[in-house]
Structure formats: C-alpha cells, structure tokens
C-alpha positions in Angstrom: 278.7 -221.5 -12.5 276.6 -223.2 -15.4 273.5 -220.8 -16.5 270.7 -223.5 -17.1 268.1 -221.5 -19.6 264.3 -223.0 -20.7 263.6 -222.7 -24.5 260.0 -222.6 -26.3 259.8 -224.2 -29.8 257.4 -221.6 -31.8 258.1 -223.5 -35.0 259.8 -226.1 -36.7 260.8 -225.7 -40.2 261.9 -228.8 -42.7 264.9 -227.9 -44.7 265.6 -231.1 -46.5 264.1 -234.6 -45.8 266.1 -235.2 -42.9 266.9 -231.7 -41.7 264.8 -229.1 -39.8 265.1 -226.0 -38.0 263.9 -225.3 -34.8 262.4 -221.4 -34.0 263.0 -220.7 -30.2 262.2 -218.1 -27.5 263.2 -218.2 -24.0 260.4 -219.1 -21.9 262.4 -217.7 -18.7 262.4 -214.3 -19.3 265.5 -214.1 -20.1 267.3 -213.1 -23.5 269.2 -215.2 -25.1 272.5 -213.6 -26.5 274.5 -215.7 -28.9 276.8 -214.6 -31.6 277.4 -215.7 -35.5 279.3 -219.2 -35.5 278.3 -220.2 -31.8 275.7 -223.2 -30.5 273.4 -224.1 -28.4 273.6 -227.0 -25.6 270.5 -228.8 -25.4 270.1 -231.3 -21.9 268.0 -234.3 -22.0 267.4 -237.2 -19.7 267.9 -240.8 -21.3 267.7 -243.6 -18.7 268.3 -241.8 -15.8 271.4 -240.0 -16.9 271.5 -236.7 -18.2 272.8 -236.2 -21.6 273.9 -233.1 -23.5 274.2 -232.6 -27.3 275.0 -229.2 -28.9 273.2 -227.6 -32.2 274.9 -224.6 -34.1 272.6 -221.4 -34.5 271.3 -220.6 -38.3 270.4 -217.7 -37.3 272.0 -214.4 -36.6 271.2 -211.6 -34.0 270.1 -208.7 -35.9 268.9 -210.0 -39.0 266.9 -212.8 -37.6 264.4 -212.0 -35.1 264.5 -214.7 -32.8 267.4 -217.6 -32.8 267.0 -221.3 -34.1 269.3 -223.9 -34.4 268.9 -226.7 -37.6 269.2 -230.0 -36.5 270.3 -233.0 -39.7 269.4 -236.6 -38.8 272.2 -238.6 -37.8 272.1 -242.5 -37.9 271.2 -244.0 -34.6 271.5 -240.5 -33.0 269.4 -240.3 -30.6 268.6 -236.9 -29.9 268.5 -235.9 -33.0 266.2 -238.4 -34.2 263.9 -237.2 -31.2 263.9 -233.7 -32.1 263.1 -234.8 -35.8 260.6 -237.2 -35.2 258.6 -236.4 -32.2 259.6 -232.3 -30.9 256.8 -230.1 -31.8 256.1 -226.4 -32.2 254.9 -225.5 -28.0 257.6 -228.0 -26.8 260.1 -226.8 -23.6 263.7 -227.8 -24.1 266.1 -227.4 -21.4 269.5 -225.8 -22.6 272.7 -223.7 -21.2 273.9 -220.3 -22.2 275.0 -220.2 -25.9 278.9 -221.2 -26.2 281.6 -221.5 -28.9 284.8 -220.4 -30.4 283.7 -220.3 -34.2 283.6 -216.6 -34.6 284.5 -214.2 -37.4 287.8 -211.7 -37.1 286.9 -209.1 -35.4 288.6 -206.4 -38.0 287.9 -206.6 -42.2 290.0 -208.8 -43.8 290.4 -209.2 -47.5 289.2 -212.8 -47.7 286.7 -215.2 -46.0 286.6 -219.2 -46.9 284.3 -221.0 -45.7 284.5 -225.3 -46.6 281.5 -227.3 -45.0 280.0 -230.2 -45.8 276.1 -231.5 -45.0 274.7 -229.8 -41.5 278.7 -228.3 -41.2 276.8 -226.0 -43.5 274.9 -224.6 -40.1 277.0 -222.0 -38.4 278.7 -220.8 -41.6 274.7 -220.1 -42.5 274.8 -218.2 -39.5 278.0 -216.5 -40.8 277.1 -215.7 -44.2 273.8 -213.8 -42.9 276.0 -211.6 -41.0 278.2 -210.9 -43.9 275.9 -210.2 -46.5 272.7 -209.3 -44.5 273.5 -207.1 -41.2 273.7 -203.7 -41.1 276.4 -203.9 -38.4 279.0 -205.7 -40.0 282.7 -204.9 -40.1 283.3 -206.8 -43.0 280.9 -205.2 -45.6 283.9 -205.4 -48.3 285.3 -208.6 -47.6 285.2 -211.4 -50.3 283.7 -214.6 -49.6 283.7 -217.8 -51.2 281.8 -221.1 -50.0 282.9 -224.7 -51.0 279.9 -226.9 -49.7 280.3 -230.6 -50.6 276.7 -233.0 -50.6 275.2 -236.0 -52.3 273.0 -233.8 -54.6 271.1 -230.6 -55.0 268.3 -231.5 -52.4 270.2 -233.0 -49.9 272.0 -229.2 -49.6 270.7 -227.8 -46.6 269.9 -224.0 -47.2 270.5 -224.3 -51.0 267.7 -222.3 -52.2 269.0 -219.0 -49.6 272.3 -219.6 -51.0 271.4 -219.1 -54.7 269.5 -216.1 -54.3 272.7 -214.9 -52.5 274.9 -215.9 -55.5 272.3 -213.9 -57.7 272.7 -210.9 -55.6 276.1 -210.3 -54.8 278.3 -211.7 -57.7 280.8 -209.4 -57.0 281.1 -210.1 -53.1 279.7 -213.9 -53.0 281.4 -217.3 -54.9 280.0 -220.6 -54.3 281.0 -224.1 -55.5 279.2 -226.7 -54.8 280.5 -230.2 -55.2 278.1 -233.1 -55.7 279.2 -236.6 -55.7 275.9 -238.1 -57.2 274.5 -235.4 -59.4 275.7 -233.8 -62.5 275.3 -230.8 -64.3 273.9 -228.8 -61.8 274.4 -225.0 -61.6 277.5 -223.6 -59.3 278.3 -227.4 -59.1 280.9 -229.7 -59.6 280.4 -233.5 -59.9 283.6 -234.1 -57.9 284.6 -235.2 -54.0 286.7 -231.9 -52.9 290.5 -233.4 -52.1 293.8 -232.0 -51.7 294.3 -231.5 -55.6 291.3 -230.1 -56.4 291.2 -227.3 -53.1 294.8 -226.3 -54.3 294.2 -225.8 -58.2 290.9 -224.0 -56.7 293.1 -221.3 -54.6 295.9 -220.8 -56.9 293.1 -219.9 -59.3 291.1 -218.0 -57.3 294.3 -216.2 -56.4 295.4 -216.0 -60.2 298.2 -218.5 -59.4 300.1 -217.1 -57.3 299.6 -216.1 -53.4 301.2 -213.0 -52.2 302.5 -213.1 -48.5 299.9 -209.6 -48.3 297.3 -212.4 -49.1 298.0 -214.8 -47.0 298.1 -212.6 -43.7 294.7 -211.1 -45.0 292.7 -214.8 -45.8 291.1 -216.6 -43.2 289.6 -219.9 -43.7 286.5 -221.5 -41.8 285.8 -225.2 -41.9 282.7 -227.5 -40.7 282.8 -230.5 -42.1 283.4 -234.4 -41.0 287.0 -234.6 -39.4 288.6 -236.5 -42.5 287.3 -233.7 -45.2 288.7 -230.8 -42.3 291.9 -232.3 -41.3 292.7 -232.8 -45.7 292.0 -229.6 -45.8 293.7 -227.9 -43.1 297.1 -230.4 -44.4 296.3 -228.2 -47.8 296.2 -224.9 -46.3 299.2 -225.5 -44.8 301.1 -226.6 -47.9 300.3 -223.1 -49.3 301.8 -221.2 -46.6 298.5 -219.9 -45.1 298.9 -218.9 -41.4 297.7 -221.8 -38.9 296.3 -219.1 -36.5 293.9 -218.3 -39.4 292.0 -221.7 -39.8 289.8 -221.9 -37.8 287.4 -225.2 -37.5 284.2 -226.3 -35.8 284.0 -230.2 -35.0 280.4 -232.0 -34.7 281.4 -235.5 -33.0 283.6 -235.4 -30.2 286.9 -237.6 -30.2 286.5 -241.0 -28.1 290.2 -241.8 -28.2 291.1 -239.9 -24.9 293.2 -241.9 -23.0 292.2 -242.5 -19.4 294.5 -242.4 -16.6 295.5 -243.6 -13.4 293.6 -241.8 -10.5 295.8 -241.8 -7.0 293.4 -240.7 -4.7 295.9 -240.0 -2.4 297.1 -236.9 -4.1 295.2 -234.0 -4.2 294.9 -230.6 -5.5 293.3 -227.6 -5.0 290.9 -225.6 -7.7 289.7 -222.5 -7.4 286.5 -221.5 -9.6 285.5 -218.1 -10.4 282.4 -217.1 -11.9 280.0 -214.2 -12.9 278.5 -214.5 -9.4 279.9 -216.9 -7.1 283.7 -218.3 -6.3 283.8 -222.3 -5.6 286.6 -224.3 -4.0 286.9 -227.9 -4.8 289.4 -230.9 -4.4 290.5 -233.0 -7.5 292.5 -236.3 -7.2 296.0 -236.5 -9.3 294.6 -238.2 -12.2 291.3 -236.9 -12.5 290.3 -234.0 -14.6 289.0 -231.1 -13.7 285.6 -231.1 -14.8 285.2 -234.4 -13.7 286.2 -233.9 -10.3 283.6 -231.3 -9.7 280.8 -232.9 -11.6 281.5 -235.9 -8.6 281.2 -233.1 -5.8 277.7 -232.1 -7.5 279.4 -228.7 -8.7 277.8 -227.5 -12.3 280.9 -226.5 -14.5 279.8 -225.6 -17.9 280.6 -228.4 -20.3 279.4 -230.5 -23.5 281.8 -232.9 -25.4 283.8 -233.9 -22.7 286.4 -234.4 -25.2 288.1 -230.4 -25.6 286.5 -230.3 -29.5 283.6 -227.8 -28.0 285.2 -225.1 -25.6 282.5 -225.1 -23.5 284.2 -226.1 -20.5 287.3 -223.2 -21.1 288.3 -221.5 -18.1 291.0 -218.9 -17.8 293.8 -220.0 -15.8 295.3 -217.3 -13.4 297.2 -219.5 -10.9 299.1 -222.6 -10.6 299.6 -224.9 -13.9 297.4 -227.0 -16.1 298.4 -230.4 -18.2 295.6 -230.3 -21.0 295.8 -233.7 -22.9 294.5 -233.7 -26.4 294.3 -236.7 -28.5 297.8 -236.1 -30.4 299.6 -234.2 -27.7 299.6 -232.5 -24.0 300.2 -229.0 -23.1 301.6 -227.9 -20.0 299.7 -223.9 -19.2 299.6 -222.0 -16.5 298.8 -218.4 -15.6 297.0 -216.4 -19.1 296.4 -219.2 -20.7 293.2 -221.0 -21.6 292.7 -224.0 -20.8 289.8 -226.9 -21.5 288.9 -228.3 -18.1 287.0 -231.3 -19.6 290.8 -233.0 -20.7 292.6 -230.7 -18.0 294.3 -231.9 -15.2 295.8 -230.0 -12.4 299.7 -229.9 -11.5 300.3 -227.7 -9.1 299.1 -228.1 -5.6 296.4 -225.2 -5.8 294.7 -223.8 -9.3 293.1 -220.8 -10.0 290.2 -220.5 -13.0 287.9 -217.9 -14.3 285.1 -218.9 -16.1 283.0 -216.9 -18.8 285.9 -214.8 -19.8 
C-alpha cells in the first residue's frame, strides 16, 4: 500500500540562520512526482522506533529541475535539528511518495491570497513559482497578494526571491510583509497581522466593498501557526468569503485526540484497495483504522496520526466511517473521504481505496 522511496541530498542550501534547503534526487530509479503545495515524508529511526516528519516542497516541477524541500529549525525538534546540524550533501534519506491536499484551483480565478508566517512560507514558495514562473499555468492572469508575517527582514525565508518578484510583476504580484521587531523596512509593516488589521487590508484591497462576483472568484491559502490561521479563517468568514475556498496547511499535528475504549470483542471488517494489491484486515470496535493495521504489520500510508496531513485518506466505497476530529465527528460512508488515522469503522465490513 505505502510506496517507500530513497532520496540523495545533492546539496544543501542556507536560507536564513536556522533555515536550509535540501536539493534531492531519487537514488531508486524512480521519479519523483509531486505537485505545487504538496510535501514530502521523511522516515527516521530514533530509539528503535520509527518516526516520520513531513517537509513541504520549495520547489516546483517544471521550473525547478529537481525537487527540495526547506527545512526551519524548530526548538527541541529533533529531526529537524538533525537535518540542520549534521545531514550533508551525499546523504540517503528514506521517505514515502509525495502527499498533500494544499493545491491550487484547478481553473483561473480572479484572486489568490496567500497568509503564511516563518517556514509556512514553504509551499506557498512552491505556489508562487508556479504562478509567476511556469509556462504551464492556468492561472497566468490571476492576482496574487502575499501577507507573510516574521521577526525581521532576515529572519524571512526566501525574502530576497520575493522582492525581485515584487519588482517584476507590479501589476500581477502585492506583498506585505509585517515585522514585529523591525521598522521601516520596504513592503513592510511594523505590526502583528490581527483580525482588524486583515479586514481594513481586504476592504481596501477590494476598494471597500466586496462584490458576491468577488467572493465566489477569491480563494485564500494559509500556512501559518494554528492561532495566526484559525484568526484568520474567523476573519474571512466575517466577510462572507466562501468556507470551501480557504484552504490551510497545518505544520504540528493536534495532541488533543481523545482516546477510546477498545472492546476487543467486536470486530470489523476493512477492505484496502491499492495501486497493486487488495488487503483484508480485522480492526477492534474502538480502534482506528490505521492503527489496527499498523498492529497486523500492514503499511497504510500515514504521517500525523492526527487527520491535519491527509496522508492517510482513503476513499470509502462500502460500509460507514466515524472520523473524529478534535472539535467534532463525522459519520461517512460510501463517496466520501475519509482520514483513516482518526477513522473508525461502524459497519460490520468497510470498503477503502487508497491513492485516489
């Protein structure tokens, strides 16, 4: 079910004092496909156990000749403090297939935000390269503005890339940056982006007044730390922009999944379709999905564990699904996607496709 893949590092590039990118090739043989606004799944082995930790592409396929993924220091991460401090050009890494939901509309649209914040500025990157860079692009005369929020000017991952492209498309590219320990700087606002200042922002940008015709033809992108996304989602909102157009991209994975109560007297049926191979497995009422095969030794794709990455989505085609996020549970059954890693089954047999 789960593609593993084997990466070369050919270089590793420093983008700000505790951010670098890594350039990779696949030392299998195999290509590596990936799309604008997806990530990569790196694998590692930490006291016996194997870990996984995902990294957002900078790149993008056709303008960038081979992919790389930027990687920001976090404190007391430890992969990514690993990567930074001891991963070296010539280095393997062990990853899965490319994954993610992040992805541009695929038809023009009139308007593209996109609000990030420190390495949230990562896949938008990836974005912005299609937008303004490839050749095969359906949005070539779509607007875009980018609201990217940092300590200061060189704490701004990709900041230099992004000026040149404010120099050379005024007319398609606006950028604000907002500082919270510099001043004066160029494009920049010495301000922390809130709920006031996004709304005077829009009703400016959008002369004060936004037209229903502008509403269904804005869509809004946000990477950013969960407090940051969720005022900003609350703002969109307010304004009357359409939920199904926000989309968001979360780093850290939610820990406040409830656990629950595993009869293992109760069972119920899964079965797993893949490229290649169909898989039957048992789960016990209580158990998730995901973790039910992972204890029969069965490789589902998965990363978070948490239903923030979509790694783990399967298509369900049979039976019904209870998927319990962290503010509420949804009951789906056949046509509907559903996250196995918080999914648990309710009928007495399910049926799944993966890589849909």
């Amino acid at each position: 079910m789960e593609q593993r893949r084997r990466l070369r590092i050919l270089s590793k590039i420093p983008e700000t004092g505790d951010t670098a990118t890594f350039v990779l090739e696949p030392a299998d043989g195999l290509p590596l496909h990936y799309r604008p606004g997806q990530y990569l799944t790196l694998l590692f082995q930490s006291n016996g156990r194997e870990k996984r930790r995902a990294y957002s592409f900078s790149t993008c396929p056709g303008v960038d000749a081979l992919p790389a993924i930027t990687v920001k220091r976090v404190v007391n991460g430890e992969f990514s403090n690993y990567l930074l401090r001891h991963v070296q050009a010539g280095d393997l890494l062990e990853a899965i297939d490319p994954n993610g939901l992040f992805l541009l509309p695929e038809k023009q649209v009139d308007t593209l935000f996109f609000i990030a914040a420190g390495s949230g500025i990562t896949p938008v990157f990836s974005h912005l390269k299609m937008l303004l860079q490839s050749r095969e692009n359906a949005h070539r005369n779509t607007k875009i503005v980018l609201y990217y929020a940092n300590r200061d000017s060189q704490s701004t991952i990709f900041k230099a890339q992004i000026d040149r492209w404010i120099a050379e498309y005024p007319a398609r590219f606006k950028c604000i940056y907002f500082f919270s320990r510099e001043k004066n700087a160029e494009h920049a606002l010495s301000r922390h982006l809130n709920n006031e200042l996004l709304e005077q922002l829009l009703l400016a940008y959008f002369q004060e007044k936004i037209t229903p015709r502008q509403r269904r033809n804005t869509w809004f992108y946000l990477c950013a730390p969960t407090a940051l996304m969720r005022m900003a989602r609350m703002t969109l909102r307010t304004l009357d922009f359409p939920d199904e157009h926000i989309r968001q991209e979360t780093f850290l994975p939610d820990t406040r999944l409830p656990d629950r109560i595993i009869d293992t007297s109760k069972m119920h049926t899964i079965l797993a379709q893949g490229k290649n191979e169909r898989i039957e497995f048992q789960t016990y009422e209580g158990e998730t999905i995901l973790n039910a095969a992972l204890r029969q030794g069965i490789a589902l794709p998965y990363t978070c564990k948490s239903g923030v990455c979509f790694t783990c989505l399967a298509k369900c085609t049979a039976g019904e699904v209870e998927v319990a996020f962290v503010d509420s549970t949804r009951r789906e059954g056949p046509g509907s996607m559903v996250n196995t890693c918080i999914g648990y089954a309710v009928s007495e047999q399910v049926e799944l496709v993966f890589g849909v």
